[in-house]
C-alpha positions in Angstrom: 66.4 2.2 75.6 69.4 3.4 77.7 69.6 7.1 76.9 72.0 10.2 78.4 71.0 13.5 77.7 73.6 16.5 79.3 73.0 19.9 79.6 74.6 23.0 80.7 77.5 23.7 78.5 77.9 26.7 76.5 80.4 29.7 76.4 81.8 31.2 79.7 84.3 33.2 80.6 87.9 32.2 82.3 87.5 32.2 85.8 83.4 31.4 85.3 81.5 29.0 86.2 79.1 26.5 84.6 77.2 23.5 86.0 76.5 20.7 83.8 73.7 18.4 84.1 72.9 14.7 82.9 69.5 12.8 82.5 69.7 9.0 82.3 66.9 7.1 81.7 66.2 3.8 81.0 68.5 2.4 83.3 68.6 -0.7 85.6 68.1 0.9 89.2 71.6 -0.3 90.9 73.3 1.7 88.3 77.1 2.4 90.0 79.4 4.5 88.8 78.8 7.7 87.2 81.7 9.4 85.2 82.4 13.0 83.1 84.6 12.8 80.9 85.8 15.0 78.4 87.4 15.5 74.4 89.2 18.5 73.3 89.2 18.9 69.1 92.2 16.5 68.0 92.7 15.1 71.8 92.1 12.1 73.4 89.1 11.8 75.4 89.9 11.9 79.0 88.0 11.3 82.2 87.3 14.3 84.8 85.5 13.1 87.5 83.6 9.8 88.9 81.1 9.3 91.6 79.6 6.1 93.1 76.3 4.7 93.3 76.1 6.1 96.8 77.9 9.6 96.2 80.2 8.7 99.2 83.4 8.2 96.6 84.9 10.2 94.3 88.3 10.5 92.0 88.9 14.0 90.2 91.7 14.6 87.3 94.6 16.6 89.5 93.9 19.4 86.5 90.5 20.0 87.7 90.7 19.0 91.4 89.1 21.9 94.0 87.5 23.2 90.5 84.9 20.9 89.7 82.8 18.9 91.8 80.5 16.1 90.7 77.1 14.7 92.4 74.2 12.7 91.6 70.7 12.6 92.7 69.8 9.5 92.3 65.4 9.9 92.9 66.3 12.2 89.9 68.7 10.1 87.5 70.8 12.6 87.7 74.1 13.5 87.5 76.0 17.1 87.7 79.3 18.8 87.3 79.4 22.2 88.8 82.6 23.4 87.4 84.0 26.6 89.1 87.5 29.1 87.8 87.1 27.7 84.7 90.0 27.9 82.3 90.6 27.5 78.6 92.1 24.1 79.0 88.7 23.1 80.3 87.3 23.8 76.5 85.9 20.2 75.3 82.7 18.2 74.1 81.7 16.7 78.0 80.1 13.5 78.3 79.0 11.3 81.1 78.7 8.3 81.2 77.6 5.3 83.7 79.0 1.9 84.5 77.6 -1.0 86.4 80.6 -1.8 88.6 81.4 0.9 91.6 84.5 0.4 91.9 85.6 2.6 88.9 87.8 5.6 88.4 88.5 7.5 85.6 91.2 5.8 84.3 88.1 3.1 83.5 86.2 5.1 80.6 86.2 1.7 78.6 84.3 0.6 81.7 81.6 2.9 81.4 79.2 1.0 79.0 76.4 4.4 77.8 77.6 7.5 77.4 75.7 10.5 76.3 75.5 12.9 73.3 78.0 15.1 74.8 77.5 19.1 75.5 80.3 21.8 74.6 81.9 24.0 77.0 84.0 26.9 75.6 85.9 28.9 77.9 87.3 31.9 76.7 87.4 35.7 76.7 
């Protein structure tokens, strides 16, 4: 029913950049909040970056803040991270995700009711 299908990741260089993408289909149209979030092998899974249902408001993880920059075209269902001087400690399985309420940040992943398959980014020399 719900399904969200990212894109994008692969193998890049520190100091590269990558832009991930995210499909959703399926979903109600006054879909809010729109989250990446990320999971390093043997980590937690941690949020990166949420935008509203508008794409006036966003919250950004200090570690990626002036890096990364998320956005959403909505006519499109779909969501992007365009992540810029990447480093190693960006290396994780990304997901996003949506929620219903727009008031969310993301501190709120258990908010964010479908999630997608995830795509791996791998920075490294």
């Amino acid at each position: 029913q719900v399904q969200l299908v990212e894109s994008g990741g692969g193998l890049v260089q520190p100091g590269g950049s990558l832009r991930l993408s995210c499909v959703a289909s399926g979903l109600r149209s006054d879909f809010h909040t729109v989250g990446w979030f990320r999971q390093a092998p043997g980590k937690e899974r941690e949020g990166v970056a949420v935008i509203d249902s508008s794409g006036g408001s966003t919250n950004y993880r200090f570690s990626v803040k002036d890096r990364f920059t998320i956005s959403r075209d909505n006519a499109k269902n779909t969501i992007y991270l365009q992540m810029s001087n990447l480093k190693p400690g960006d290396t994780a399985v990304y997901y996003c995700a949506v929620g219903w309420n727009d008031y969310l940040t993301i501190w709120d992943q258990e908010e964010f009711k479908f999630w997608g398959q995830g795509t791996q980014v791998t920075v490294s020399s």
